[in-house]
Rosetta silent file (secondary structure, phi, psi, omega in degrees, C-alpha in Angstrom):
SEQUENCE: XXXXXXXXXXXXXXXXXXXXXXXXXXXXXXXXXXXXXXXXXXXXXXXXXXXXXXXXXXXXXXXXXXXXXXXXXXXXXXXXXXXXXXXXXXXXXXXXXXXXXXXXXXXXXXXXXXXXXXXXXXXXXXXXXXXXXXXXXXXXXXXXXXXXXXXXXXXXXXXXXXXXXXXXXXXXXXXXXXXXXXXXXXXXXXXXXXXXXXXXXXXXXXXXXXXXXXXXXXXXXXXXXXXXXXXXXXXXXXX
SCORE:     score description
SCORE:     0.000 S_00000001
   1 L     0.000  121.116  175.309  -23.818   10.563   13.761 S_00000001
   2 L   -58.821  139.170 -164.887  -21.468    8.460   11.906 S_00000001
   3 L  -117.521    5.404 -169.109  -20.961    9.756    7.840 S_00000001
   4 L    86.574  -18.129  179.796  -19.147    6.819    6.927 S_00000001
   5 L  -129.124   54.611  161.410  -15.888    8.773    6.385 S_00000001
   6 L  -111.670  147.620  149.740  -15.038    9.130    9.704 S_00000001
   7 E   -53.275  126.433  155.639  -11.789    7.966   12.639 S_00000001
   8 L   -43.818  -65.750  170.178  -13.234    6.035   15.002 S_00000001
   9 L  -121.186  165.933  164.044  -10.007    5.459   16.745 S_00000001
  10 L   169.944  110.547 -174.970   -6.751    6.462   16.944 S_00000001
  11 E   -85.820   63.515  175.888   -4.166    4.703   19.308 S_00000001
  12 H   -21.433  -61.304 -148.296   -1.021    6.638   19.471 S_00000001
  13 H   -90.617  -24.433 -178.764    0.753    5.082   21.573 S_00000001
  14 H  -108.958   12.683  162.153    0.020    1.629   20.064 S_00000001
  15 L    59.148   37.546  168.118    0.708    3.158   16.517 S_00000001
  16 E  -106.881  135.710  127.029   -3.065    1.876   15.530 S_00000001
  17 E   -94.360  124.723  144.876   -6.367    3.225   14.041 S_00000001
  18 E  -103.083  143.848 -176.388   -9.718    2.747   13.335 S_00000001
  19 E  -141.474 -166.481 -159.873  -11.474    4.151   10.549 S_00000001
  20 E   -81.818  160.463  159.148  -14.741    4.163    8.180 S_00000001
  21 L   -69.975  -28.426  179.088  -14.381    2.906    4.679 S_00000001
  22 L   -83.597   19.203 -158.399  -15.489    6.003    3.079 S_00000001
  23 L  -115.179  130.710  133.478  -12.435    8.234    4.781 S_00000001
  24 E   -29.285  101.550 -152.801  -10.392    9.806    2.268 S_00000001
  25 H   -70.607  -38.986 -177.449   -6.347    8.846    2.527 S_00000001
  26 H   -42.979  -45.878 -158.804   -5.340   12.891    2.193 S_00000001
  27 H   -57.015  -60.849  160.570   -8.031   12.837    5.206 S_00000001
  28 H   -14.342  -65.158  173.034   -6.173    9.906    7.266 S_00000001
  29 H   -45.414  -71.676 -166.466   -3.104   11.677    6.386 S_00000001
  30 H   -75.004  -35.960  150.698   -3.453   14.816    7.641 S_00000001
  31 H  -105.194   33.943  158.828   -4.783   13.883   11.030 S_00000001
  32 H   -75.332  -80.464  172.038   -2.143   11.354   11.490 S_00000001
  33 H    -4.382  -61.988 -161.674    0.381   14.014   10.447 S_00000001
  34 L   -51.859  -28.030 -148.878   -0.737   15.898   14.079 S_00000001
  35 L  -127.932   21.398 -161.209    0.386   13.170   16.016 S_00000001
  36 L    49.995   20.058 -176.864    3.522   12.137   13.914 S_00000001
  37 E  -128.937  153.295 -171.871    2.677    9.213   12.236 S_00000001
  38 E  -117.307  158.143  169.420    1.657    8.210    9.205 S_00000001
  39 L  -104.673  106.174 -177.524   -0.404    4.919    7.373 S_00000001
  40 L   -65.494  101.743 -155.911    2.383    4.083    4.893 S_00000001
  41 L   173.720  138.539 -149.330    0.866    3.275    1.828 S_00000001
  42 L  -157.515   53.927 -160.799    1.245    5.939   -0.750 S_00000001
  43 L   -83.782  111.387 -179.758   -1.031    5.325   -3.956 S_00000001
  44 L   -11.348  123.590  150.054   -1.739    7.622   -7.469 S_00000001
  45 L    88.602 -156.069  176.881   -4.435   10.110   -6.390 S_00000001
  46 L  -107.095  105.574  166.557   -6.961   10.394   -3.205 S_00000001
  47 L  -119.786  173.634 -157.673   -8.823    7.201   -2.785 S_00000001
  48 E   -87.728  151.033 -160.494  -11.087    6.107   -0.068 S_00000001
  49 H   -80.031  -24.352  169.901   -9.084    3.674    2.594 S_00000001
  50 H   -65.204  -62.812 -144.073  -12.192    0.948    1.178 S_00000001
  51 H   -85.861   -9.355  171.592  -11.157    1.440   -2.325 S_00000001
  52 H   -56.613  -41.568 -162.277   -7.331    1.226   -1.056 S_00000001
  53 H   -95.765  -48.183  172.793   -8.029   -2.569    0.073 S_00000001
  54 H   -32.667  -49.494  160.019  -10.600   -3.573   -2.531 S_00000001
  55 L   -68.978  -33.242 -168.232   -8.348   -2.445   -5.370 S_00000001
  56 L    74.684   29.213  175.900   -5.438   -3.556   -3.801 S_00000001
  57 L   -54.840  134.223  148.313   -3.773    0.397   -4.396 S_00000001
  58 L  -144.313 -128.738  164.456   -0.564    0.907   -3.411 S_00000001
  59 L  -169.950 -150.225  175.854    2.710    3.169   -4.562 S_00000001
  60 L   -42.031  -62.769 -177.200    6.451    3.833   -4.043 S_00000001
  61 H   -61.783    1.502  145.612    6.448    2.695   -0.602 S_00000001
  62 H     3.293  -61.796 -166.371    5.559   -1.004   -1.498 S_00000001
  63 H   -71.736  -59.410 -176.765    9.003   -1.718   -1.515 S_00000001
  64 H   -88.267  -58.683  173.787    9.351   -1.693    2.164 S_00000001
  65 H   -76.984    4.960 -153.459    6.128   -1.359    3.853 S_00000001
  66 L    21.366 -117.613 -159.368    3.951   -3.337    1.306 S_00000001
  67 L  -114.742 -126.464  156.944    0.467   -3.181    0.447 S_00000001
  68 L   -98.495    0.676 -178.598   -2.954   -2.775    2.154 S_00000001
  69 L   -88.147  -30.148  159.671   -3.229   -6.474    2.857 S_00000001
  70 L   -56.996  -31.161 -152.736    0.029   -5.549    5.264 S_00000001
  71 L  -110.847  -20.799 -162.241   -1.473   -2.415    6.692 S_00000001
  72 E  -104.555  126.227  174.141   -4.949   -4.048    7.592 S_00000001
  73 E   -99.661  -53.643  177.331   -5.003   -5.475   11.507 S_00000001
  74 E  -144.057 -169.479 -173.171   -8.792   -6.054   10.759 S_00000001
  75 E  -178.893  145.038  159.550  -12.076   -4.822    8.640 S_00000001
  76 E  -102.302  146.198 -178.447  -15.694   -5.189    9.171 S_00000001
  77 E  -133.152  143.649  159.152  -17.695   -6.082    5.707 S_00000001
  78 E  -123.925  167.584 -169.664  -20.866   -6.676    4.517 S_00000001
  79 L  -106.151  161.665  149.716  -21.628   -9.046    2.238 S_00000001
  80 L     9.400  -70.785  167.946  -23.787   -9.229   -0.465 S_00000001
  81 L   -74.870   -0.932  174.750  -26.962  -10.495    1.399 S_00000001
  82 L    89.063    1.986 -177.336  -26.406   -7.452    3.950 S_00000001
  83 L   -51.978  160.695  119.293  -24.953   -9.724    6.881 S_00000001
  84 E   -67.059  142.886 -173.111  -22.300   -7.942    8.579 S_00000001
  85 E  -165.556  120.164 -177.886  -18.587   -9.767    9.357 S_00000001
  86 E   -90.790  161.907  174.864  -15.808   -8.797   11.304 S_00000001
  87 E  -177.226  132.196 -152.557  -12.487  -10.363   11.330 S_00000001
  88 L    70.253 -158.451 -164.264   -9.117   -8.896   13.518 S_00000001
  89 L  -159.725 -166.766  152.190   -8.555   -6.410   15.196 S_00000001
  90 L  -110.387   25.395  164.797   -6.350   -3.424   16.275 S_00000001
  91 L   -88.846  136.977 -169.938   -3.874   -5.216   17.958 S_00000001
  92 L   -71.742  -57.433 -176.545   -0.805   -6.265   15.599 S_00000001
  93 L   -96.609   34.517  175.111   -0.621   -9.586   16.495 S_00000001
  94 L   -65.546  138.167  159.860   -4.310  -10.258   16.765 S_00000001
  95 L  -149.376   24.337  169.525   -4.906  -13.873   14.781 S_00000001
  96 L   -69.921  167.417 -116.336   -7.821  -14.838   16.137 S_00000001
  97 L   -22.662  179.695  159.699  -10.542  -15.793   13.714 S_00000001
  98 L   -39.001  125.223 -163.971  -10.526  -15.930    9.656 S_00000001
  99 L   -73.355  102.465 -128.769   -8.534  -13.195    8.212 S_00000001
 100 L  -124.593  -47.686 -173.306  -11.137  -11.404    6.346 S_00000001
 101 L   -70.863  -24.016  156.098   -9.218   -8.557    5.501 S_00000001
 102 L   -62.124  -33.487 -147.113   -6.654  -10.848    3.141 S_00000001
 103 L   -85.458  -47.530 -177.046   -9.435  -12.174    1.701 S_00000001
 104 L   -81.215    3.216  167.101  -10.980   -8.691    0.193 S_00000001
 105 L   -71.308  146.873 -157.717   -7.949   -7.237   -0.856 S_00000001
 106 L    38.779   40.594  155.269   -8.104   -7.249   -4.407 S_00000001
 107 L   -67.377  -39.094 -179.943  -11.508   -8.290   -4.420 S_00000001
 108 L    49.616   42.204  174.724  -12.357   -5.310   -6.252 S_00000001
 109 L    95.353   -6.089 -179.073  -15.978   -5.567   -4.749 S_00000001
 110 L   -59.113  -22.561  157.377  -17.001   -9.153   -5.480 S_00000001
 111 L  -134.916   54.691 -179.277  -17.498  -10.054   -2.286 S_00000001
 112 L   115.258 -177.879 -173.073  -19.046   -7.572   -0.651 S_00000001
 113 E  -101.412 -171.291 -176.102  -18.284   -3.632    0.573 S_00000001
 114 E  -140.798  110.751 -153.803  -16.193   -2.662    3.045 S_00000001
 115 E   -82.222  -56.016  139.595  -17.377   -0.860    6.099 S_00000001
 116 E  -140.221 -160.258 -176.191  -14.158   -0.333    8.167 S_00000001
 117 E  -144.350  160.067  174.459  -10.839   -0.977    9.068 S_00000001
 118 E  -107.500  145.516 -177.427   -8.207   -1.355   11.884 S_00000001
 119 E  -156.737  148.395 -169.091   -4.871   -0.462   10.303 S_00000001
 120 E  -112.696  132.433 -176.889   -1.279   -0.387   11.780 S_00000001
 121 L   -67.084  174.424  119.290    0.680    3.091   11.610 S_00000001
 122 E  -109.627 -162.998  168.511    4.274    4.087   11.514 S_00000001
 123 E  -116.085  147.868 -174.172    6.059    7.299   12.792 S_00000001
 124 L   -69.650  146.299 -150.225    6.556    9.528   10.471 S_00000001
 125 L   -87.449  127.867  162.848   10.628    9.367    9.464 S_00000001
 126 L   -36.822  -60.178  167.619   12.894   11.817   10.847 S_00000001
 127 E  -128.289  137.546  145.778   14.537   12.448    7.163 S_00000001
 128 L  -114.114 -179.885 -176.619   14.233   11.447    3.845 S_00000001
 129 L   176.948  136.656 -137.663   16.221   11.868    0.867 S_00000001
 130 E  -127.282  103.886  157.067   15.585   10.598   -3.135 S_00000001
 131 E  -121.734  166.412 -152.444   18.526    9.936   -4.733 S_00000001
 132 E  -117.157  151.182 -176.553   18.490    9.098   -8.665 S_00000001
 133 E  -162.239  167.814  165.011   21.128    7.003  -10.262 S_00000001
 134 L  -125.035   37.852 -177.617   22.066    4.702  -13.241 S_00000001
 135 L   -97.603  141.393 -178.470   23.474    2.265  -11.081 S_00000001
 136 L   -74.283  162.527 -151.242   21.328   -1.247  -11.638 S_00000001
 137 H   -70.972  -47.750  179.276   18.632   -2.772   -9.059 S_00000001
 138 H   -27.016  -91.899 -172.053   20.979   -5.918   -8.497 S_00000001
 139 H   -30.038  -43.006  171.628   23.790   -4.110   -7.108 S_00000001
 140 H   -66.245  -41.578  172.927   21.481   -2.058   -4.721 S_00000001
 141 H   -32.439  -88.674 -171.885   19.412   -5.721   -3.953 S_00000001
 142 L   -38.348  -17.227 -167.866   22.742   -7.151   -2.868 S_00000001
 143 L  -102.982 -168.765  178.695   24.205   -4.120   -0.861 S_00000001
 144 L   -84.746    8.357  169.794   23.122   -3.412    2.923 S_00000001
 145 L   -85.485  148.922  177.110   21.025   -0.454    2.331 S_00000001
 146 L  -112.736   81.024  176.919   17.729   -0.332    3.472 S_00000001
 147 E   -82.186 -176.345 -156.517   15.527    2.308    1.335 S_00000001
 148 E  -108.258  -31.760 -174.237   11.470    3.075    1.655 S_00000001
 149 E  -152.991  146.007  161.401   11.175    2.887   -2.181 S_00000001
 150 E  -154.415  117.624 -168.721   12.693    2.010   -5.546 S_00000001
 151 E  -128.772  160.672 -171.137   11.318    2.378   -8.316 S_00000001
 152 E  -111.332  121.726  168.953   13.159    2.260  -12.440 S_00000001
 153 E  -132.731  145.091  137.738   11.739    4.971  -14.987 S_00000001
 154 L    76.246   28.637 -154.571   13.189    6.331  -17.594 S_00000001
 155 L    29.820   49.470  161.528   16.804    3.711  -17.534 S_00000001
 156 E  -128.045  165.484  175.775   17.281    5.633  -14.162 S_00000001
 157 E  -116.088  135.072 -176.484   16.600    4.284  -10.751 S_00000001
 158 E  -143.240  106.379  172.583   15.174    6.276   -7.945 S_00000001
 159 E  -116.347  157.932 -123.183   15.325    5.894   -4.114 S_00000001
 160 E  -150.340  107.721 -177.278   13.717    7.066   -1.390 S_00000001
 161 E  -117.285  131.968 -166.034   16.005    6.650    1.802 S_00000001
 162 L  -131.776  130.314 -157.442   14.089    7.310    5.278 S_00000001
 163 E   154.888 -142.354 -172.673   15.062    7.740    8.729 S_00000001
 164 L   -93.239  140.493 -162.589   17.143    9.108   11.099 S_00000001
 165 H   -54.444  -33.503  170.880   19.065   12.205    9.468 S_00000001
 166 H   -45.699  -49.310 -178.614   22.522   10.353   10.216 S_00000001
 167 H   -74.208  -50.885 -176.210   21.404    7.370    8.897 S_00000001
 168 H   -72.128  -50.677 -162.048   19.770    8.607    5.439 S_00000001
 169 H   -68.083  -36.595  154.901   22.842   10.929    4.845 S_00000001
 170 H   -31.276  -59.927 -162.933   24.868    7.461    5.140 S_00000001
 171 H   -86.693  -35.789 -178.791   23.018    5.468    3.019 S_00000001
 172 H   -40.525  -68.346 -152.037   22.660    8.595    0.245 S_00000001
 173 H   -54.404  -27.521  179.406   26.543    8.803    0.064 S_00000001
 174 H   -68.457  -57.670 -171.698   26.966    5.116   -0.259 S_00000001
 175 H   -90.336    7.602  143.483   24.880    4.485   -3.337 S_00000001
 176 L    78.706  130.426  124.611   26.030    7.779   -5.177 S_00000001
 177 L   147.131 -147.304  175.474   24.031    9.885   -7.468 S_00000001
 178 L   -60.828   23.266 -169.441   21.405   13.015   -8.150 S_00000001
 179 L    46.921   82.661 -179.896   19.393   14.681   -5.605 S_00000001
 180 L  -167.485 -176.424 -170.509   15.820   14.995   -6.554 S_00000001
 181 L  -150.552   74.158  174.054   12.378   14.501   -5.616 S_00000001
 182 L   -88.889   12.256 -163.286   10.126   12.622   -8.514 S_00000001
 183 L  -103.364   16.364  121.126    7.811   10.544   -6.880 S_00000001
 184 H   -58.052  -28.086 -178.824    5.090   12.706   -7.733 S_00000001
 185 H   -96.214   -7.960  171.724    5.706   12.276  -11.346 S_00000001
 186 H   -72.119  -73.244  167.992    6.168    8.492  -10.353 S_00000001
 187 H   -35.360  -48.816 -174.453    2.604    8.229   -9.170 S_00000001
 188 H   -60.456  -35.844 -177.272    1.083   10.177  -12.340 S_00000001
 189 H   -63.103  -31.445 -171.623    3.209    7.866  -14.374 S_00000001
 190 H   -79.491  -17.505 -151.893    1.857    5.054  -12.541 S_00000001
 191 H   -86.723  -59.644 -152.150   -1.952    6.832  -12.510 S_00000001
 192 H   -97.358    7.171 -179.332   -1.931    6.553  -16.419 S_00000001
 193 L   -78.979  104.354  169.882   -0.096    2.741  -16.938 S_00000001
 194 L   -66.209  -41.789 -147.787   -3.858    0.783  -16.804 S_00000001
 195 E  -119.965  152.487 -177.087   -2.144   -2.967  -16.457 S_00000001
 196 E  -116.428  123.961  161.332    0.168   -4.519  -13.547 S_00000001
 197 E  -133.271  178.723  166.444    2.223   -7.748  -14.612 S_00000001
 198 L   -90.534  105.040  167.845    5.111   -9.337  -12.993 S_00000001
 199 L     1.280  143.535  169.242    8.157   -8.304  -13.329 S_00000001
 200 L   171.287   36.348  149.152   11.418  -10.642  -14.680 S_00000001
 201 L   108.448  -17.956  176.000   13.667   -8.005  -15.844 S_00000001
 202 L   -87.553  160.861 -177.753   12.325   -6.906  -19.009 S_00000001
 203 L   -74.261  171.759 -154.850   11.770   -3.415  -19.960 S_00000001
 204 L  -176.015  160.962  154.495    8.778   -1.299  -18.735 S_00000001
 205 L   -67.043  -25.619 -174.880    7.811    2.283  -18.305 S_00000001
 206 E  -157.765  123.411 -152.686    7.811    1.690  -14.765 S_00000001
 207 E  -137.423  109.895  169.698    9.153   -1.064  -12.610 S_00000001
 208 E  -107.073  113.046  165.269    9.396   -1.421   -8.463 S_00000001
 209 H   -43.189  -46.496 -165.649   12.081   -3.916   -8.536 S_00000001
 210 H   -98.146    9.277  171.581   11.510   -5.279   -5.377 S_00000001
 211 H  -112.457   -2.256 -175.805    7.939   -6.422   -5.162 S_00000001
 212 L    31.049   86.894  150.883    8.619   -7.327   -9.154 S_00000001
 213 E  -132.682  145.446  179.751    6.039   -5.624  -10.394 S_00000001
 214 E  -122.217  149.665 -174.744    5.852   -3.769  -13.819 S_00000001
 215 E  -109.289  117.545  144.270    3.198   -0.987  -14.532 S_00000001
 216 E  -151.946 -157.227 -156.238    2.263   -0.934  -18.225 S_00000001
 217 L   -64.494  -32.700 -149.789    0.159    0.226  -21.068 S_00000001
 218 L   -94.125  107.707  179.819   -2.208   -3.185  -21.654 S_00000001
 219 L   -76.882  119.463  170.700   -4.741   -3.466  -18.954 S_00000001
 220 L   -93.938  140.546  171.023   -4.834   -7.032  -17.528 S_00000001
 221 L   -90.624  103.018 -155.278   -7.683   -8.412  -15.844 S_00000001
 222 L   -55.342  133.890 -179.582   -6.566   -9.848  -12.400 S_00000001
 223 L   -79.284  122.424  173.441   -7.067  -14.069  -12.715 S_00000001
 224 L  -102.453  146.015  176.000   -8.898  -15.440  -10.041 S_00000001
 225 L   -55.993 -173.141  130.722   -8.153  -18.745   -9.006 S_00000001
 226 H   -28.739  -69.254  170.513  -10.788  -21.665   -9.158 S_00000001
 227 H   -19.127  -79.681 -170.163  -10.563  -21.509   -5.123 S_00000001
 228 H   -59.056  -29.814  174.460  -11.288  -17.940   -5.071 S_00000001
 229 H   -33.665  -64.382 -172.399  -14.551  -18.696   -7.432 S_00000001
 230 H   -98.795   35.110  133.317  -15.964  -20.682   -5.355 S_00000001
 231 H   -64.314  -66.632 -175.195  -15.294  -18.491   -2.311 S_00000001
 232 H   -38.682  -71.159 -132.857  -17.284  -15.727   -4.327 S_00000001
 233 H   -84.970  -52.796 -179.271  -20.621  -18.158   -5.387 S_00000001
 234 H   -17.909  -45.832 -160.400  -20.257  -19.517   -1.447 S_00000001
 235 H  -101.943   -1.347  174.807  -20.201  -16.060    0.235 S_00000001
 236 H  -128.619   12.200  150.680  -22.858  -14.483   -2.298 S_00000001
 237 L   -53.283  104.502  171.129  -25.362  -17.293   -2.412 S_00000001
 238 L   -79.216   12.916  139.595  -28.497  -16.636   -1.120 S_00000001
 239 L    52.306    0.000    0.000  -28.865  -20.127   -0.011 S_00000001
């Protein structure tokens, strides 16, 4: 009997899963973990892989792997009126029918819940390694490193380089600086920052340069387009 928080699936070899909307990311996590891979996506606290896409959650890793609207192959939903609707798949380059799973990220439930998901993996990285600096985002933008995360706290910068040990050891020495491991205290910082705007360079408590987003105190209320409105009275008209 299905609880709602269950794996479905889980494709090794095709670096794929499916799971329930109620499953727990710690949960995800840990029986990924057996089989070396991970769902990259790396958000303040435990939330449920539904409230991951609804919310639109993400964390450090942004910066490279981006968000759950990246991570989502497909999703079943129901809507309002209790229909069920599918859309994808677990195949990466599925594009058959209306992307469904784009549509509810950052929905934040308005148009309906979200029953499960198909979601594309990675393997979990040989090495990592954080290093902290006061060197500015430009210069790193501009060089040839590739890092997993960067995020600016505190007038310091902190990046999260992932990979093969050879490779990571490489890229630390090139951009120079501390040792350290903060991206717990990144996430808490980001757990109590209520409002998301975009970035353009100005100060912030917290900044991931490369998705230009700033975390701060003033909670904004995401703007829905016209467009999306009248998606919303369309799909929850009973009609």
């Amino acid at each position: 009997m299905q609880t709602g928080s269950e794996i479905l699936e889980h494709e090794p070899g095709d670096l794929t899963c499916i799971v329930e909307g109620g499953i727990r990311l710690s949960v995800l996590m840990e029986a990924l973990a057996e089989h070396g891979q991970r769902l990259s996506l790396d958000p303040p606290g435990d939330p449920t892989l539904a409230e991951c896409l609804l919310d639109d959650l993400s964390g450090p890793l942004r910066h490279r792997f981006g968000t759950m609207r990246d991570l989502v192959l497909g999703v079943t939903v129901v809507l309002p009126d209790g229909m069920r609707a599918s859309s994808g798949g677990k195949v990466v380059k599925n594009v058959a029918g209306y992307d469904l799973a784009k549509l509810f990220c950052g929905s934040r439930g308005r148009l309906g819940s979200v029953e499960r998901l198909a979601l594309r993996l990675h393997p979990q990285p040989a090495a990592s390694r954080t290093i902290v600096t006061h060197a500015d985002w430009s210069t790193l933008h501009r060089s040839q490193l590739t890092p997993s995360a960067v995020d600016l706290a505190e007038g310091r910068m902190h990046v999260l380089f992932e990979g093969s040990q050879r490779a990571v050891d490489e890229q630390a020495r090139a951009l120079g600086g501390e040792e350290d491991n903060p991206w717990g205290w990144l996430r808490a910082l980001q757990a109590e920052l209520p409002g998301r705007a975009r970035w353009n360079g100005e100060d912030a408590l917290l900044v991931r340069p490369g998705p230009r987003v700033a975390y701060v105190t003033q909670l904004r209320e995401p703007a829905w387009s016209p467009l999306a409105e009248r998606v919303v009275e369309a799909m929850c008209s009973r009609s």
